[in-house]
C-alpha positions in Angstrom: 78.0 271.4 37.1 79.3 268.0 38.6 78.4 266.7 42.1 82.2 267.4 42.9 82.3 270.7 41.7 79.1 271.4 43.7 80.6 269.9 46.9 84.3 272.4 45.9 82.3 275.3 45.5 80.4 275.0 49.1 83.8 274.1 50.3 85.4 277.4 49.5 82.6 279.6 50.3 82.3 277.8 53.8 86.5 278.2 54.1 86.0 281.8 53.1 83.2 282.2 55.9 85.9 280.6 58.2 88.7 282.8 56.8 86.2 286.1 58.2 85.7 284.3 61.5 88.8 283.2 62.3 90.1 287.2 61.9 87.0 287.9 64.1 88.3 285.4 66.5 92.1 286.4 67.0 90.9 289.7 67.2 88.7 288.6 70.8 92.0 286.5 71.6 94.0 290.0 71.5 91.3 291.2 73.9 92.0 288.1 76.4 95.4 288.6 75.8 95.6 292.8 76.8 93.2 291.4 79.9 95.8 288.8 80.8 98.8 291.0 80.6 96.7 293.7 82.8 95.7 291.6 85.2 98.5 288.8 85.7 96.8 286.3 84.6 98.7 282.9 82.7 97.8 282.1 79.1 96.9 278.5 80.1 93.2 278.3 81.5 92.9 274.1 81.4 89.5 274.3 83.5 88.3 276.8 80.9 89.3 274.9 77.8 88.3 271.8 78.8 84.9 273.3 79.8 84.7 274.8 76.1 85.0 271.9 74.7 82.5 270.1 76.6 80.1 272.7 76.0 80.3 273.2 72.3 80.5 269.6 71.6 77.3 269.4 72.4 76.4 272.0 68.6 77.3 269.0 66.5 74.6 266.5 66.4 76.3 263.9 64.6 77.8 261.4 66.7 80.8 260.1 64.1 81.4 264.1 64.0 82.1 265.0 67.2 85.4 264.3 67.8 86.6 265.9 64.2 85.1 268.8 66.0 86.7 268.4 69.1 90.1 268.4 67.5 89.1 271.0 65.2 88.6 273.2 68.4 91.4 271.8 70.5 93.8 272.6 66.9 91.5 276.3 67.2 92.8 276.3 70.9 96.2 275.8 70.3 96.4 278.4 67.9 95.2 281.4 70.2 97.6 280.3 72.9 100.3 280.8 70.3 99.6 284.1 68.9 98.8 284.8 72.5 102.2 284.0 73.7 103.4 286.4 71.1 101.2 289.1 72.2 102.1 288.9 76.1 106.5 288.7 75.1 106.6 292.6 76.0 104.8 291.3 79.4 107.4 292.5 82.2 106.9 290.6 85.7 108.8 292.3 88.7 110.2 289.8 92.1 112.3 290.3 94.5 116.3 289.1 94.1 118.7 288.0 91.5 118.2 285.7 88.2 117.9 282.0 89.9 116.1 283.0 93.3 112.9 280.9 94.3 110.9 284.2 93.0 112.8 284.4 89.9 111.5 280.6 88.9 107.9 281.1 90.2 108.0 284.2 88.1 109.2 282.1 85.1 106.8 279.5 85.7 103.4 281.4 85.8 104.6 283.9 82.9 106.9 282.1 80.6 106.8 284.3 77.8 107.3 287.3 80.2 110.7 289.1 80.9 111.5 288.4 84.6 112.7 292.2 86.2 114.6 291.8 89.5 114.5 294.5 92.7 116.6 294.7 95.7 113.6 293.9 97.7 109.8 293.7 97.9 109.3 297.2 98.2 110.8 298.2 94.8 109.3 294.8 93.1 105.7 296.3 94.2 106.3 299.8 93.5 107.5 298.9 90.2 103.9 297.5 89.5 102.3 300.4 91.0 104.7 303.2 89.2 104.0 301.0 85.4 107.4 299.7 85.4 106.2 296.3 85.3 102.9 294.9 84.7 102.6 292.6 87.6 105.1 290.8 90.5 105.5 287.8 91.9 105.9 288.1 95.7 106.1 285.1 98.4 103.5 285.7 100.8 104.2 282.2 103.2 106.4 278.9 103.3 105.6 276.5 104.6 108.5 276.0 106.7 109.2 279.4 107.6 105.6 281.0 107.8 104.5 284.0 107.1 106.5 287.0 104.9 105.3 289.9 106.8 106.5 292.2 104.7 104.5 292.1 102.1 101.4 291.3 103.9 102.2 295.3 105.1 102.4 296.1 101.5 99.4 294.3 100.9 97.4 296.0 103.3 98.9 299.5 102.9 99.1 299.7 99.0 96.9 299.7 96.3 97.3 296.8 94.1 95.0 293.3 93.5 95.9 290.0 94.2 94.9 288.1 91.0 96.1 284.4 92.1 98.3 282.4 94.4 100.3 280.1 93.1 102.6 276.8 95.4 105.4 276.2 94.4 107.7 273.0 96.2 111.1 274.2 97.4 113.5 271.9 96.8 117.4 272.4 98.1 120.1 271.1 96.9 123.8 271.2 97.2 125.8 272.7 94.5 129.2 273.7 93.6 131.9 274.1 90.6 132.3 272.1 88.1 135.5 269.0 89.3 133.8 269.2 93.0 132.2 266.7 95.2 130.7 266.4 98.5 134.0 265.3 99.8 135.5 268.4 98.9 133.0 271.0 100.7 134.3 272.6 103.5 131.7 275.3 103.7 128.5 276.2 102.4 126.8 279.3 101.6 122.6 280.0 101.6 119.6 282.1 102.9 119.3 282.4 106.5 116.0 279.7 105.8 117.9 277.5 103.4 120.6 277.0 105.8 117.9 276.1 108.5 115.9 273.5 106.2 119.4 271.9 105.7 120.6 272.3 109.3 120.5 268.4 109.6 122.6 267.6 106.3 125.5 270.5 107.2 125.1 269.1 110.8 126.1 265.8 109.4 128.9 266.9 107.0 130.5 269.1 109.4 129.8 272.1 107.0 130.7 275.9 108.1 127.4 277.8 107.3 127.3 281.0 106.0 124.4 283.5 105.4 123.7 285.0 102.6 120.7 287.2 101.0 119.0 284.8 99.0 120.4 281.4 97.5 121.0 282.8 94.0 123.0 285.1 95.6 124.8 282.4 97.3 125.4 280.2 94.3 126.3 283.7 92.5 129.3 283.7 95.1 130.1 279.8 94.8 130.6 280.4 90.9 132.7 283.7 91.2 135.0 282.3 94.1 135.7 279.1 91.7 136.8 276.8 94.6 135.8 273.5 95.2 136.1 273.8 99.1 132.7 276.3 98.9 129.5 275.2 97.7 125.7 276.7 97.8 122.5 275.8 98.9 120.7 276.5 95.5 117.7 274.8 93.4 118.7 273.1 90.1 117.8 276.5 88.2 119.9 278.3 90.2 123.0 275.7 89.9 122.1 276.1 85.8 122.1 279.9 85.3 125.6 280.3 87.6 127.5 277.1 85.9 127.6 275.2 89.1 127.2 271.1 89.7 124.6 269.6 91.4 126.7 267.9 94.0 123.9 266.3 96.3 120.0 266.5 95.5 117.0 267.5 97.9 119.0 267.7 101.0 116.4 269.6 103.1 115.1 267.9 106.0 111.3 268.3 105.4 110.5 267.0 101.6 106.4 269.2 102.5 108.5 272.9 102.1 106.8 275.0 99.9 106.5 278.4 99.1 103.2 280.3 98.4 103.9 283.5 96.0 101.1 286.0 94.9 100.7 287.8 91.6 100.1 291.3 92.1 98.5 293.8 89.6 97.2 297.3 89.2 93.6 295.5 87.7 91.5 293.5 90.1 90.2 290.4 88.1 86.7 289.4 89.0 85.0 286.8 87.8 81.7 287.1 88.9 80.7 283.6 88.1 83.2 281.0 89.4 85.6 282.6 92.0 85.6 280.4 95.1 89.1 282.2 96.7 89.1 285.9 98.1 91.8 287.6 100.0 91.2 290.7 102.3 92.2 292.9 105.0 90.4 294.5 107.5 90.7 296.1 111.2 88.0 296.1 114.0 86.6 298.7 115.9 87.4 298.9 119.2 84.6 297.7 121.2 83.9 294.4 123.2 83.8 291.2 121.0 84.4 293.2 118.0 87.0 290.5 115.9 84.7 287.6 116.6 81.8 289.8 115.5 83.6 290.1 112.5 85.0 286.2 112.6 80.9 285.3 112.8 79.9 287.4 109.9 81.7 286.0 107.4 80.8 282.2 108.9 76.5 283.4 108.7 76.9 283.8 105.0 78.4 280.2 104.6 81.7 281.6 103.9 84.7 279.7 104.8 87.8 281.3 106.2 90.6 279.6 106.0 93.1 282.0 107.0 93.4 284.9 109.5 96.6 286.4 110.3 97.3 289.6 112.7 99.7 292.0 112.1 100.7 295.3 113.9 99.4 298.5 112.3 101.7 301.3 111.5 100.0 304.4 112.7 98.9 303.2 116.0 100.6 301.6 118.7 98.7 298.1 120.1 96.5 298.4 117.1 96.3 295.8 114.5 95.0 294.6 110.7 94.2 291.3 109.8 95.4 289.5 106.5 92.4 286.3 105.8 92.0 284.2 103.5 88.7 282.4 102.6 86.1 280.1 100.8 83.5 281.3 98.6 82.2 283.9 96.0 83.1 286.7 97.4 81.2 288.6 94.2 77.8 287.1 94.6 74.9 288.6 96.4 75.6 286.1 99.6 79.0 288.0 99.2 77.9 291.4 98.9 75.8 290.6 102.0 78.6 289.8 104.0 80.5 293.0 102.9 77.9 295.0 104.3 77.6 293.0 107.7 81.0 293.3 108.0 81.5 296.4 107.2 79.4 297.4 110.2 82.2 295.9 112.9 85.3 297.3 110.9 87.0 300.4 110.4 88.5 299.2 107.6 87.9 296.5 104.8 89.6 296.0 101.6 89.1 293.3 99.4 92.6 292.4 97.7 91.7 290.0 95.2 89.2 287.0 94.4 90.1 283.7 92.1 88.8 280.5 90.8 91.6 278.8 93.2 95.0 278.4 94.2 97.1 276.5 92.0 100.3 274.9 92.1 103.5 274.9 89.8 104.5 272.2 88.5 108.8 271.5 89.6 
């Protein structure tokens, strides 16, 4: 036997070693895949890939090898987002409003191989999650413009589901209307109460009637039906796209730092014990002298960091309240566990809602 016929035959018994772990591999990449779709998680983990990489790199001791291998696991990489994007098209992510609301793009965004579900409100978009309708939803929890959504911090606090990540997202208005119009032509324009208050300056100047409506999409929904160039909406580019409308005048909101912060909620909690540095919880004190900063000062002894602590009024007692915060840290290490228990011991209720490497933001 020849040198090259040597070197063919170790070549297709390595390829059919490959062939078996390849099938072995897809078959963990349906397992990530059934984990992401349970827990609301996006295919795309580039701190976790790039990490990969780095890591197994380090099995090739050839130098001129290592970046065939690299590719070689990049092209591997590649492949499993693929069949995982086939895997998560059933995927069905709930938010509240119609096609073309800010929700509605965040949603799109995070989970684009996902079927976007509206509800009327944030009520029926969360209890679709919890009832299996859908496997996760995309709720805003704060803009930065307009604060805090209040409602679903209640539903937050008072239901059952994890918060698995929080994604920003930049909101960016823009005037639209039919096709043949111009800014000339707009008599009166139509947006959410908020939309119409970020752009209080541009309808100031324009001498614009304002009307409200439930939601931009909504409002760009009526701009399109009407068909008259006098009328125009308050609408992102999306919107203006999916109702046929013109993008008349671009990023007309006062403040260009407006941004929206949505959360991803599921039925699964997603913990990873090693790297999550974000948490979310609620709790409420017990009524005794000093008892919120008791709680404030536990969570600072363990070296936590909390970023965020909101109040809102609780529903069964009068003058009685929960608070929604937001904080730095492992949450799932034993300094965490730690802190549980400390503050357990000045709260009549704690629930952790969800833990994550970070918060990210969506690319516009």
């Amino acid at each position: 036997m020849s040198k090259l016929e040597d070197a063919r035959k170790i070549i297709n018994d390595v390829d059919r070693q490959m062939a078996e772990l390849f099938a072995k591999r897809m078959k963990a990449v349906e397992m990530v895949a059934t984990h992401k779709k349970e827990c609301g998680l996006p295919i795309l983990d580039t701190a976790r890939e790039e990490e990969v990489l780095r890591k197994n790199a380090e099995y090739i001791q050839q130098e001129e090898l290592k970046s065939y291998y690299v590719n070689f696991l990049k092209s591997n990489m590649s492949i499993s987002r693929s069949y995982q994007h086939r895997l998560l098209e059933g995927m069905r992510v709930a938010y509240s409003g119609v096609p073309g609301a800010f929700a509605d793009i965040a949603a799109r965004k995070i989970f684009p191989d996902a079927s976007a579900v509206p509800y009327p409100d944030f009520k029926a978009a969360y209890e679709a999650v919890v009832g299996g309708e859908c496997n996760c939803a995309v709720l805003p929890i704060e803009n930065s413009y307009a604060g805090d959504v209040s409602q679903v911090m209640d539903l937050a606090f008072f239901g059952t589901l994890s918060i698995n990540g929080i994604y920003d997202m930049e909101i960016v208005q823009n005037l639209v209307g039919v096709d043949g119009a111009s800014v000339r032509d707009i008599k009166e324009v139509y947006s959410h109460p908020q939309g119409l208050s970020q752009c209080a300056g541009y309808i100031r100047d324009h001498g614009l009637i304002a009307h409200e409506a439930p939601n931009t999409a909504v409002a760009a929904q009526k701009v399109a039906q009407e068909g008259k160039k006098e009328i125009a909406a308050i609408a992102s580019i999306e919107t203006a796209s999916i109702y046929g409308l013109k993008v008349l005048d671009k990023s007309i909101n006062a403040s260009s730092i407006n941004t929206t912060r949505f959360a991803v909620f599921t039925r699964f909690p997603n913990r990873n014990y090693e790297k999550d540095n974000y948490f979310v919880m609620n709790f409420t004190v017990k009524n005794e002298a000093g008892g919120l900063g008791k709680a404030i000062s536990a969570i600072g002894d363990y070296g936590f960091n909390l970023r965020a602590l909101k109040s809102r009024p609780s529903k069964d007692l009068i003058w009685e309240y929960y608070f929604f915060a937001e904080g730095e840290g492992n949450i799932n290490s034993v300094q965490g566990e730690k802190m549980l228990a400390e503050l357990k011991k000045h709260c009549s209720i704690l629930k952790v809602i969800g833990s994550f490497e970070k918060e990210q933001k969506l690319d516009r």
